[in-house]
DRENVO-841317 format. One record per atom (N, C-alpha, C): x, y, z. Coordinates in steps of 0.2 Angstrom, whole numbers, plus 5000, padded with zeros to 4 digits. Example, Ala and Ser with C-alpha at 12.3 -4.5 7.8 and 13.67 -1.06 7.14 Angstrom:
BEGIN
506649725039
506249785039
506649845039
506449895035
506849955036
506450005039
***
This chain:
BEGIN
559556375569
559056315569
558356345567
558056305561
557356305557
556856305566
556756355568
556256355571
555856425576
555056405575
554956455579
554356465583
554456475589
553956475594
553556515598
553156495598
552556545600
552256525606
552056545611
551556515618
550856575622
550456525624
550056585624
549756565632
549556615635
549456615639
548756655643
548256615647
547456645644
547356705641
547656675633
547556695627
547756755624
548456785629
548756805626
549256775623
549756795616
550156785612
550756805616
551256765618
551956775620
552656735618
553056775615
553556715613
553956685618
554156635617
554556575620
555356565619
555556565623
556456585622
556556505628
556956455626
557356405629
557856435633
558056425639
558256465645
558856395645
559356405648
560156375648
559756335655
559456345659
559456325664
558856255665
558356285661
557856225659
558056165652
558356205648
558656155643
559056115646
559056035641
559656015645
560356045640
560756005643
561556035640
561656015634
561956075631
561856065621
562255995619
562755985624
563255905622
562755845623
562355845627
561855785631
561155785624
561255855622
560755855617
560855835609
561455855610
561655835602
561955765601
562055735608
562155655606
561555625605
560955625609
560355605608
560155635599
560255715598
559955705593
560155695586
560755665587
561455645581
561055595577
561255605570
560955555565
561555495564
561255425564
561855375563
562355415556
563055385556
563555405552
563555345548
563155295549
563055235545
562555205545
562055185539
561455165539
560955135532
560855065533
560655065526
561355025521
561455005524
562454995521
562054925517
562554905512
562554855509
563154855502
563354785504
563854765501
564054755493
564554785491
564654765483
564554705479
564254645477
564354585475
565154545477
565654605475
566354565475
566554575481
566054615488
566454605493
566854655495
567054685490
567554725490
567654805493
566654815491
566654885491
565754885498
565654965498
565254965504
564755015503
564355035503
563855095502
563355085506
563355175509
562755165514
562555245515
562155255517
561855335522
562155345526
562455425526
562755445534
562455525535
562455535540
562255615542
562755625543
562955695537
563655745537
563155795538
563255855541
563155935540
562155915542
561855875546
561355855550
560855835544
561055795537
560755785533
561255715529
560655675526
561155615526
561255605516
561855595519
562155595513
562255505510
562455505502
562755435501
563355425501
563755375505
564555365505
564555295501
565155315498
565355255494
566155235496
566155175498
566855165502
567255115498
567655095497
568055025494
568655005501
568354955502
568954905508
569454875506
569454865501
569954805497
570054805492
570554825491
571554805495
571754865496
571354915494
571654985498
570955025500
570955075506
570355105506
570355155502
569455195499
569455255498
568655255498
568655345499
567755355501
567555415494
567055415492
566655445488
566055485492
565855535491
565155545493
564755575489
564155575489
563555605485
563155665490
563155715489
562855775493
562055765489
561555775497
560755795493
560755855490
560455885485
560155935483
559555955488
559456015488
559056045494
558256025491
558056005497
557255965500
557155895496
558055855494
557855795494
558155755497
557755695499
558155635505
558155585502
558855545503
558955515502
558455445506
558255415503
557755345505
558255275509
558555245503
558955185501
559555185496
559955145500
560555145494
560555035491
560955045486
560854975485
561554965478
561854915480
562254895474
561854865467
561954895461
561654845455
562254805452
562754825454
563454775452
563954815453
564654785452
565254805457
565354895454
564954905449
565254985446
564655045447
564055015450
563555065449
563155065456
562855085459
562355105463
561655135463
561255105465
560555115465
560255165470
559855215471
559655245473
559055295475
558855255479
557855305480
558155385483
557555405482
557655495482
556955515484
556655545490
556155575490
556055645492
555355665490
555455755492
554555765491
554455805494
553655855495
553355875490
552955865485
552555875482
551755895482
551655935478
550855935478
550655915470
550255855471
549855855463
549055895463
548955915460
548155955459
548256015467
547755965468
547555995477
548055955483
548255905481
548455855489
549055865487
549655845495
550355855495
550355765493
550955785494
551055705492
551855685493
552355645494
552855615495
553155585488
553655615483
553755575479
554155535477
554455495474
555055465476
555655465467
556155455466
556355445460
556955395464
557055355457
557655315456
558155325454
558655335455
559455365453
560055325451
560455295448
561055295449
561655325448
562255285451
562655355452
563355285452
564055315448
564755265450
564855245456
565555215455
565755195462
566155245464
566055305461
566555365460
566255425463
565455395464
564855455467
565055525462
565155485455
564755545449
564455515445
564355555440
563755535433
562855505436
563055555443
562155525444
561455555439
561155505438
560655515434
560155485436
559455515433
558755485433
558755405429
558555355432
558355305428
557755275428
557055325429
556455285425
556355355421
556155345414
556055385411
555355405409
555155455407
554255475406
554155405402
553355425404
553055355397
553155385391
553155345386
553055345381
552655385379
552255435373
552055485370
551255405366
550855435369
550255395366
549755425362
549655395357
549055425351
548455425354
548155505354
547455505356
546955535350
546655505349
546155515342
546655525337
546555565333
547255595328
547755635331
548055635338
548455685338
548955625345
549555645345
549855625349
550055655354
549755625361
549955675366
550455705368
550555745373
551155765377
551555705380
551855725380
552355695389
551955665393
551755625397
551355615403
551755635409
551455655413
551955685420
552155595421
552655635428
552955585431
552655515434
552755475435
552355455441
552455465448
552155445453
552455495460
552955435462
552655375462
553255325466
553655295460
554055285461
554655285455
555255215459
555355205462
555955165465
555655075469
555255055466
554755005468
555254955464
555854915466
556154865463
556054795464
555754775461
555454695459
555954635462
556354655456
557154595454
557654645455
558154625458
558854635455
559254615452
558954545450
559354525442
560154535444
560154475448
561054475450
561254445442
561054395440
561254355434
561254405428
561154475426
561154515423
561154575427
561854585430
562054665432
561654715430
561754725425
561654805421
560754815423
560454785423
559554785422
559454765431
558754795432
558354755436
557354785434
557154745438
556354765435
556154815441
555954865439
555354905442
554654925442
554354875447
553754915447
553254975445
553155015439
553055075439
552155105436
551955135439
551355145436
551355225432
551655215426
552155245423
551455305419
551055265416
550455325414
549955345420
549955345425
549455365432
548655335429
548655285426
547955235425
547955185429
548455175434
548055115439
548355025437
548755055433
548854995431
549554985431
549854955436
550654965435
550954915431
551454935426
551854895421
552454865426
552754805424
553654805426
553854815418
554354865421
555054905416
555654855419
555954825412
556654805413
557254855411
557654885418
557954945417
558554935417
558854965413
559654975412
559955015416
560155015421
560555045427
561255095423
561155105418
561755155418
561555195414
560955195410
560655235407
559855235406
559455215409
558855185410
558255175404
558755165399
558355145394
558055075397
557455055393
557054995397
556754965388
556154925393
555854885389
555354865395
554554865391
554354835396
553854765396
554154735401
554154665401
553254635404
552854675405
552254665407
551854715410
551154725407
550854775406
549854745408
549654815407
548654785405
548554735413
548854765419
548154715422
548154785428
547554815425
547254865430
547354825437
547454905440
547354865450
547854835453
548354795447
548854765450
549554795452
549654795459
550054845461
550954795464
550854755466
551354715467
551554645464
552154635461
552454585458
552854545463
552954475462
553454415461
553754415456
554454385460
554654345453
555054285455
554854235450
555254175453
556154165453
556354105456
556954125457
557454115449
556754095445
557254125438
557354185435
556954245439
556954295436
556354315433
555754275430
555154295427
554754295434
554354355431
553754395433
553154355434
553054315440
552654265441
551954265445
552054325448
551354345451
551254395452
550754415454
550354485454
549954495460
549754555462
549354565467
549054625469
548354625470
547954715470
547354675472
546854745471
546254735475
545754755470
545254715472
544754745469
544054745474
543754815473
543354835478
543554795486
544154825486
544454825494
544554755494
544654685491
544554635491
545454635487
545854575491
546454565490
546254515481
546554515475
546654485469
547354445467
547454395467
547954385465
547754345456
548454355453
548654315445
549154285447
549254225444
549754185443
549854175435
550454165434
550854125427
550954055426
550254035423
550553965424
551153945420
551253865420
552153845417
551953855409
551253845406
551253865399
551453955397
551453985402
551454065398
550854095400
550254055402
549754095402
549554125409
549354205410
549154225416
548254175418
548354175425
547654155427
547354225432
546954245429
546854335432
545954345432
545654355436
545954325445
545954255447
546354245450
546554155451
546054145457
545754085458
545354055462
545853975467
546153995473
546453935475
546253935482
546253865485
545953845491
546353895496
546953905497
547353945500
547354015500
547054045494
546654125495
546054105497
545754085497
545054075499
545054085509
545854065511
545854045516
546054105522
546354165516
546554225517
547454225518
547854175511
548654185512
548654205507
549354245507
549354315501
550154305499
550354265493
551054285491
551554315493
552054295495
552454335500
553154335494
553454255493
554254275489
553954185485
554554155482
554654105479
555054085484
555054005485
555853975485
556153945479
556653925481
557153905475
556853845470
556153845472
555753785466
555553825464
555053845458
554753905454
554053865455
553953815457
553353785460
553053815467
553453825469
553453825478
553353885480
552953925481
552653975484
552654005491
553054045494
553054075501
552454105503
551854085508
551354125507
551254165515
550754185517
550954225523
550054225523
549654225530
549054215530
549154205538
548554195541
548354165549
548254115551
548454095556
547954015558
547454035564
547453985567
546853985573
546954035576
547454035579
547454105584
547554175583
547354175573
547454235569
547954265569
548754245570
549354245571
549654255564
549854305561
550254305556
550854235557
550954185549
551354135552
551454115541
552154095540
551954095534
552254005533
551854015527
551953935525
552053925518
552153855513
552453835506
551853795504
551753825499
551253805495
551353775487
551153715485
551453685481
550753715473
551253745467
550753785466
550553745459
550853675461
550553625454
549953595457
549753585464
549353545468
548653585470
548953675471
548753715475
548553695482
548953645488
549053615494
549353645498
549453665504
550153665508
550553615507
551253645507
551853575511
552053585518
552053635521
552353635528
552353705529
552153735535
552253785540
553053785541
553153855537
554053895539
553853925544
553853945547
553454015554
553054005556
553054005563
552354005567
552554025573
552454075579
552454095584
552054085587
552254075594
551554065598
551154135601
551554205599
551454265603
551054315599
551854305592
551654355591
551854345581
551654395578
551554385568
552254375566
552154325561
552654345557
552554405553
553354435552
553454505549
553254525542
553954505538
553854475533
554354425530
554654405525
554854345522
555654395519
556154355522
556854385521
557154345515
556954405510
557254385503
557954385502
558354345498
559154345497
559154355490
559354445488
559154465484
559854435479
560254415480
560854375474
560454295472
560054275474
559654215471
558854235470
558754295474
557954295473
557554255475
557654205481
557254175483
557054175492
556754185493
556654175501
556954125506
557254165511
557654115516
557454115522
557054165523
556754175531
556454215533
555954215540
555754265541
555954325547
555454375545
555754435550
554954435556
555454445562
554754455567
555054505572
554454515578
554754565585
554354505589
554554485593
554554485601
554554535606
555254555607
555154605611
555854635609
556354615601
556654645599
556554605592
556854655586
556854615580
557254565579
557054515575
557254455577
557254415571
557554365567
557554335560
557554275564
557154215559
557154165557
557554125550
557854095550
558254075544
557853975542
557453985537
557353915538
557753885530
558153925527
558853905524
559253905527
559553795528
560153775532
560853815533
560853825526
561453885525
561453945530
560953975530
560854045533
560654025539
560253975541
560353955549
560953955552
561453915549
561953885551
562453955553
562354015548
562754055546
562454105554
562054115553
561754155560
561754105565
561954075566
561954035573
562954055577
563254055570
563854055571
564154135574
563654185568
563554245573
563454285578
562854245580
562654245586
563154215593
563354175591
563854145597
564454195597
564654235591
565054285591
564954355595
564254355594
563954415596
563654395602
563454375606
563154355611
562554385616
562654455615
562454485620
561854555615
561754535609
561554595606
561054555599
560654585598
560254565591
560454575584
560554525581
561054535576
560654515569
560754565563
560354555558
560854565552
560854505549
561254505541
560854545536
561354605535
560954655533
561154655525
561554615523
561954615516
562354555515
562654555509
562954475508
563354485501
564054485500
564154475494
563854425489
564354395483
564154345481
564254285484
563854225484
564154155485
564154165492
563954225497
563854225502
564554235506
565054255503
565754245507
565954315512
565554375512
565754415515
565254435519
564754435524
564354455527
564154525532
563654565529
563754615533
563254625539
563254655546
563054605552
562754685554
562154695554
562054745561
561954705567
562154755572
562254725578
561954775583
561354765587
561154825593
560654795598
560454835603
560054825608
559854885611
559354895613
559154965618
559654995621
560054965625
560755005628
561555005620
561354995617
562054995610
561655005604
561555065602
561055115594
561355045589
562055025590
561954995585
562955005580
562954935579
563554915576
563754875570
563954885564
564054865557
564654795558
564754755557
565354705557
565454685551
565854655550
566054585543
566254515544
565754475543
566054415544
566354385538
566754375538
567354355532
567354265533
566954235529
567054145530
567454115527
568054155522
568254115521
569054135526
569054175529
569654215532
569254175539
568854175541
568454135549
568554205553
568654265550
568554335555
567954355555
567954385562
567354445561
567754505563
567554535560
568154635562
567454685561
567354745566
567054795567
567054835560
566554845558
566854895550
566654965556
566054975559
565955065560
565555055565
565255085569
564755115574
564355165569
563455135571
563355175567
563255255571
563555275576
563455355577
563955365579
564355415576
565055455578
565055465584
564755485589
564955505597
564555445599
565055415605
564655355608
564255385613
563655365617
563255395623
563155325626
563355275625
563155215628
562855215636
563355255639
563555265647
562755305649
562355335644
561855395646
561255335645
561355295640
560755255639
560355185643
559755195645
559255145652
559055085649
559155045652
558854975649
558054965650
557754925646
556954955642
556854865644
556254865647
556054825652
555254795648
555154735647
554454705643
553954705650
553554735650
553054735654
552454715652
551854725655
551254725653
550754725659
550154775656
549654765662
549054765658
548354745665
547754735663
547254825661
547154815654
546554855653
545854845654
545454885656
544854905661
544254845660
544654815653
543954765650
544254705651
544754675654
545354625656
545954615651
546054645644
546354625639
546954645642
547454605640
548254625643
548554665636
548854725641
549154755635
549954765637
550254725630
551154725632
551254805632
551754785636
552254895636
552854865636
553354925636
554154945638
554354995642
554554975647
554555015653
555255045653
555455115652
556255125652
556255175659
556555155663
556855185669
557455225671
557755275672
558155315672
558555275674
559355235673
559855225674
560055265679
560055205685
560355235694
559855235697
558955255696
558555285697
558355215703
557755235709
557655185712
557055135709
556655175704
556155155698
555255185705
555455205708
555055255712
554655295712
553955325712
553755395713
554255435707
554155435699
554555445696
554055495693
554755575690
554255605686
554255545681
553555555678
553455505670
553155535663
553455485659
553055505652
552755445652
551955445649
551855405645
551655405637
552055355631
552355385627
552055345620
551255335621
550955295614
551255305606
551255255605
551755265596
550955295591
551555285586
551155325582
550855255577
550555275571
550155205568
549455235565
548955205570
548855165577
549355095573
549355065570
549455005569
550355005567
550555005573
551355025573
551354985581
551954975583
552054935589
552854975591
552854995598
553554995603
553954915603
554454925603
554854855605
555354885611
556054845612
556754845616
557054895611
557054905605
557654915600
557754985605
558355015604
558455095605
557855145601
557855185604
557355245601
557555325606
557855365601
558255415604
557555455608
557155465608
556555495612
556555475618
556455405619
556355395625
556955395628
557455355625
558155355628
558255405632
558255485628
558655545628
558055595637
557255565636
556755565643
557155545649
557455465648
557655435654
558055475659
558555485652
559155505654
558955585657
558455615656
558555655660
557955665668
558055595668
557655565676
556855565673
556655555668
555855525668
555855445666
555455415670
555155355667
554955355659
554855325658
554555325648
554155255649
553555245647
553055205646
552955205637
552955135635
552755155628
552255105627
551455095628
551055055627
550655025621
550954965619
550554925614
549954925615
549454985614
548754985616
548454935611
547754905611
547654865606
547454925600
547554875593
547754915586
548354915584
548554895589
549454905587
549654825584
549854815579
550354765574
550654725578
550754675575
551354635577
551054555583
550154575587
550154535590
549654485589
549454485582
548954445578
548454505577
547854465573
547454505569
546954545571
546754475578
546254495582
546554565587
546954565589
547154625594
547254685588
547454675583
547554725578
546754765577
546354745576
545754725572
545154765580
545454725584
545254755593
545054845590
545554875587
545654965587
545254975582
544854945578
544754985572
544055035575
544055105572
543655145575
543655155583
544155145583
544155155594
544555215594
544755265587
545155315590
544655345595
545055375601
544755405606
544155355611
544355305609
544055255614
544155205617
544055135615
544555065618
545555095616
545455115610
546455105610
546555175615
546055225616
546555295623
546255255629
545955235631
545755195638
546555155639
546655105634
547155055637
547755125636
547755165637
548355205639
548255235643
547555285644
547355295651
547655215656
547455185655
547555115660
548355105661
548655115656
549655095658
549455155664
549155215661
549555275667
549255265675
548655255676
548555205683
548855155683
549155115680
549555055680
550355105684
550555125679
550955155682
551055195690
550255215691
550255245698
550255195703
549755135701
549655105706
550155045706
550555055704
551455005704
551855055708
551855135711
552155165714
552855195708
552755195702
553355205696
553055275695
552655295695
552455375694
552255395699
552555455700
552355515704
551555545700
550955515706
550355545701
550355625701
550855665701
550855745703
551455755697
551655715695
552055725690
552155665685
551655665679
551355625673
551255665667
551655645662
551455695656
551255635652
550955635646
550655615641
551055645634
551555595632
551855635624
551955575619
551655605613
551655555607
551955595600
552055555595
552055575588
551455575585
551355575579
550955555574
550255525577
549955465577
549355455580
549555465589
550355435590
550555465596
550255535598
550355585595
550355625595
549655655597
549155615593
548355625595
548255605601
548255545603
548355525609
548455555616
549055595615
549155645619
548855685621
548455715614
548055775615
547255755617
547355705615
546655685617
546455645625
547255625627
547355625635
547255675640
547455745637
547155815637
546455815637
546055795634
545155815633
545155775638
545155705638
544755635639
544755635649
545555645651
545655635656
546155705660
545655765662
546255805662
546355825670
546255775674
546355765681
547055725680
547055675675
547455625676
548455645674
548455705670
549055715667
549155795670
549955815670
550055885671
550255925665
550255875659
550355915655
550255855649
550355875642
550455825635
550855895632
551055835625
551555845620
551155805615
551255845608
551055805601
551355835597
551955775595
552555795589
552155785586
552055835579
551655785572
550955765573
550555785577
550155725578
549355765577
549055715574
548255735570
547755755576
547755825576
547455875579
546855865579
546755865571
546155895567
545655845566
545355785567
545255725566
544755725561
544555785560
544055795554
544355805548
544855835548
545255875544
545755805539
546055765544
546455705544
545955665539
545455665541
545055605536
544855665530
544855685529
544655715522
545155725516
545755735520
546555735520
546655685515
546555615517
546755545518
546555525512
545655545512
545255515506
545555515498
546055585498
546355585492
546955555490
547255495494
547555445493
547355375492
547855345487
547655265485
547455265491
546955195489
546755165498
546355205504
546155285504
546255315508
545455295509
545155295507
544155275506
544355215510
544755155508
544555095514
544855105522
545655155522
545855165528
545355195533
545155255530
544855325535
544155275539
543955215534
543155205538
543255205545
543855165548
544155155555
544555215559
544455275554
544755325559
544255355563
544055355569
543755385572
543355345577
542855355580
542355305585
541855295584
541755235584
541255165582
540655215585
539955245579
539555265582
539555335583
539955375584
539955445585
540355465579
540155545578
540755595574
541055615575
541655615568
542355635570
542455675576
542155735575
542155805580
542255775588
541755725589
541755705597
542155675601
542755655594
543355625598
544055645594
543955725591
544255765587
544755835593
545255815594
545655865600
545655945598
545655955592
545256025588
544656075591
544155995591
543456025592
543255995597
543655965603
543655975612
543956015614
544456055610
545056095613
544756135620
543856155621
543856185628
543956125633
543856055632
544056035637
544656015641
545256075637
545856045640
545956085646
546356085650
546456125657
547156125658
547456065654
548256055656
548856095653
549156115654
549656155647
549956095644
549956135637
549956065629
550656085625
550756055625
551656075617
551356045613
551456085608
551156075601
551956065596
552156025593
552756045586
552556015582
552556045579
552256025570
553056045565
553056015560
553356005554
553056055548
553456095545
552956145543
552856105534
553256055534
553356005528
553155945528
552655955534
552455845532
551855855529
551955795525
551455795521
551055745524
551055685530
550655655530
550155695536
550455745539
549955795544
550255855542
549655885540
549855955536
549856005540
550356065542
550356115545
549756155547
549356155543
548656205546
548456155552
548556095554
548256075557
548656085564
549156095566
549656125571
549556185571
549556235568
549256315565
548756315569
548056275566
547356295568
547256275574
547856225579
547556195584
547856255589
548456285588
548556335590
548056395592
547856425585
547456485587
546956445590
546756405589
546156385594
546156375600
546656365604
546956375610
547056425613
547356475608
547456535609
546756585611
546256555607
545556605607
545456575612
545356515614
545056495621
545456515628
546056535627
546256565633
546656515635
547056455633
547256405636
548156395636
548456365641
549056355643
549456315636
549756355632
550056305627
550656335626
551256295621
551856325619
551456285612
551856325607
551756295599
552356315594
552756255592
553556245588
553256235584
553556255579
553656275571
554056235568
554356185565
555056155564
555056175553
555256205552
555356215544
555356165542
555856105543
556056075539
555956005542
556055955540
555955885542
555455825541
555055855537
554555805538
554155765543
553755725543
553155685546
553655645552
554455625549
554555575553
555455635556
555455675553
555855735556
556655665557
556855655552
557555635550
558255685550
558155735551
558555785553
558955815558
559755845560
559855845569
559555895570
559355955564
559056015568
558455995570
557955965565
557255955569
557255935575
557655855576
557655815582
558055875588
558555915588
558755945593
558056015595
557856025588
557256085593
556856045596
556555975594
556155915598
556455905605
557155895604
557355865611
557355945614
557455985613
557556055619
556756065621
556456065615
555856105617
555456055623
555355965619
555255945625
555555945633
556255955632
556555965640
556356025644
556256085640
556056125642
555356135645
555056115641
554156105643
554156055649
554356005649
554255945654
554655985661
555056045660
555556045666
554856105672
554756125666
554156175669
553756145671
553156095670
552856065672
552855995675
553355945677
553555915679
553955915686
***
């Protein structure tokens, strides 16, 4: 196992060995930290054949299966330090597939991605965006221009033309991205649209052409349209941008515009825009609670059918009769579980269905409509743990200034829900949200007798723009108060033993934790921060060197003060509670020195910590090793001070 651990103890240097007796049991841990055997699946056009992700050998691989009329399986092996992204059919003989791995361009890491295809024999894989083209500079013609970093940004699939589909690509690193129409078996291209600085996302209507555009200028959203002569309108001026709704898909009219924006209660809700009139027609989506997601394209016609939202689990709206009618029939099949059409032959006749819930990771089906079957195709994880897993409970409490903030409350299965050790367990983001779905972290806590609290502090997505918008610049203020506030919330509900309270996140999770350590260090017995921005100074400097990152970072930190003030690095004396540290020594969205440096600083201050190493995994640690050192290392830390 990639790992390695170190703990210090008033400021001595001591290694850390996991003990048989504080670890939980390697079976109870390897189920928790098993990667699905099935994931990302999607259907051949003819129905016939199946391709999807599976974790062989604790790394995921591409399977390529055929059902019909006889079975057989193909697989594609990573090459070492690249992950598989997405798989996807471009027609019944070839497969499509994104590819990312770690990089440094110049000074900055970076995450890069390439597009692949590969048979349905899972050989002849090859690269299919190719360098730009070689350009005349004064008298002499350049080199080669490097790669670009993002590579797999596909537009169209171009069902009506197999072999091709269009890719997004900012192919000379100028800012300006082209659509390339590519040839799926050998990636010769052509490129179909070029020349508009800034414009980073395309449409296209349901005939196929490239009909709108979309980028920023000076931090302000731009859109182009195509009108029906041919000509671009760049930047376009319509009463409905002005309003703040941003292009989402086409419907099946090349008129008719899916757009996505706010209404009164600043609610993500999308609506149909007639783009001869520039008018609305009618509101497709509106909740009363909480955003539309986004808009559920049906990539064999390329038009929009519906939308995706959370409640309190992921959830589809179908405002195509077809696709209503289809998911309604599903659903009475399924009855007791969230069910998402996650793929579709042609003409709709074979339907492929995930099916899950907090207590079930998760099920693949086929509905065959013209046979009236639905038949299981796989589970997506080889050992079932069903029996081990707690049902996850929509709560919510009042925050100090009266804002209610929703949570998920997972209770130990059998448990009396009492005087419980607990975790409190903020997500990472900030602008990210907890729901019901399964989530092996908390699950894998319950199960061994903690409470797990997961709180949609304000900042976090999904509950309109105003609650989003609540967090900006509150790192280390309004959004850790409303988590300070679950954890009295929790004591004064009698669910937490206040003599046994940890504090553990990921990524902005992750800070959070450690900054429940500075902030409030009577209130926790300990914290945990997988992955998480130690350095808060370090992070926004970090940041600056990505697209976008000048308009993100204005909101990292607190309204009014410097980074340092509510940076867990440069409070590190006010902690008093023993801290677990694991860091990734390969993510690139939170760089190692910053788990390193938080370390020694711990260590010179003479302070309670353990600190994990993990080699390999990255920022989001899709891996069984990484996830197994995470679930021991946590069970071991929490056994000690819990």
């Amino acid at each position: 196992m990639n790992r390695r651990t170190i703990g210090a103890v008033c400021g001595s240097l001591l290694a850390i060995t996991l003990s048989a007796t504080t670890a939980a049991s390697d079976a109870q841990t390897e189920l928790f930290a098993q990667q699905p055997i099935m994931v990302g699946a999607h259907l051949s056009p003819d129905g016939t054949q199946i391709v999807f992700m599976s974790s062989l050998q604790g790394r995921y691989h591409v399977v390529i299966e055929r059902f019909a009329p006889t079975f057989s399986r193909h697989i594609l092996y990573p090459s070492e330090g690249l992950e598989f992204e997405w798989v996807r059919w471009a027609n019944n003989e070839r497969v499509v597939l994104s590819a990312s791995y770690a990089a440094r361009r110049v000074t900055t890491e970076s995450t890069e991605t390439r597009l692949l295809s590969v048979n349905a024999l899972a050989q002849d894989l090859r690269a299919i965006i190719k360098p730009a083209r070689m350009k005349v500079v004064g008298t002499r013609i350049s080199k080669e221009l490097p790669p670009a970093q993002i590579q797999d940004n596909v537009i169209d699939w171009l069902d009506d033309d197999p072999d091709h589909i269009l890719v997004a690509i900012d192919a000379d690193m100028d800012g300006a991205t082209e659509v390339r129409k590519i040839d799926v078996n050998n990636g010769d291209y052509e490129v179909v649209l070029s020349g508009f600085p800034g414009r980073q996302s395309w449409l296209t209507s349901g005939s196929g052409q490239v009909a709108v555009g979309l980028g920023y200028d000076n931090d302000s959203p731009v859109v182009l349209i195509r009108s029906p002569d041919g000509e671009w309108q760049n930047p376009v001026s319509k009463p409905w941008l002005e309003e703040g709704f941003l292009p989402a898909a086409f419907t099946g009219d090349d008129n008719v515009l899916l757009v996505m924006g706010q209404n009164e209660k600043r609610l993500t809700v999308v609506r149909t825009v007639d783009l001869t009139t520039d008018q609305f027609i009618e509101t497709v989506f509106e909740h009363d609670h909480v955003d539309a997601d986004s808009v559920i394209v049906d990539g064999s016609i390329g038009v929009g059918v519906g939308v995706s939202y959370i409640e309190h689990s992921p959830a589809t709206f179908y405002f195509d009769n077809d696709m209503h009618k289809l998911k309604s029939t599903i659903d009475k099949a399924l009855p007791d579980t969230t069910n998402r059409i996650v793929s579709m032959s042609n003409k709709r006749r074979q339907i492929l269905i995930l099916s899950n819930s907090a207590t079930n990771p998760g099920s693949y089906f086929i509905w065959d409509r013209d046979g009236k079957s639905l038949s299981l195709y796989s589970d997506m994880f080889e050992n079932s743990f069903d029996t081990l897993l707690s049902t996850v409970k929509a709560v919510s409490y009042e925050a100090r200034d009266g804002l209610m903030i929703p949570a998920y409350l997972t209770l130990p299965h059998g448990s009396s829900g009492n005087d419980l050790p607990t975790i409190v367990m903020p997500h990472g983001g900030p602008r990210g949200r907890a729901d019901k779905s399964y989530y092996y972290l908390s699950q894998f806590l319950a199960s061994r007798g903690y409470a797990v609290l997961q709180p949609n502090f304000r900042g976090s997505s999904g509950y309109g723009e105003a609650f989003a918008d609540a967090g900006l610049s509150e790192w280390g203020g309004k959004m850790q108060d409303d988590v300070t506030d679950g954890a009295r919330w929790l004591i004064d509900q009698r669910i937490a033993d206040p003599e046994r309270l940890c504090i553990v996140g990921w990524s902005y999770g992750g800070y959070a934790a450690a900054m429940g350590a500075v902030k409030t260090p009577d209130l926790y017995q300990c914290a945990a921060s997988i992955n998480g921005v130690l350095n808060l100074q370090r992070q926004i400097v970090d940041d600056v060197h990505y697209v976008g990152g000048s308009e993100w970072t204005k909101h990292m930190g607190l309204e009014g003060e410097k980074s340092k003030s509510v940076s867990p690095y440069h409070q590190a004396e006010k902690i008093v509670v023993p801290i677990l540290i694991i860091q990734a020594a390969d993510d690139t969205r939170v760089h190692i020195e910053q788990g390193r440096g938080m370390a020694k600083k711990l260590s010179d201050l003479g302070k309670k910590f353990e600190y994990v190493e993990i080699d390999f995994g990255g920022h989001s640690m899709h891996n069984v090793s990484g996830r197994t050192t995470i679930l021991e290392s946590l069970d071991s830390f929490l056994g000690k001070h819990l």
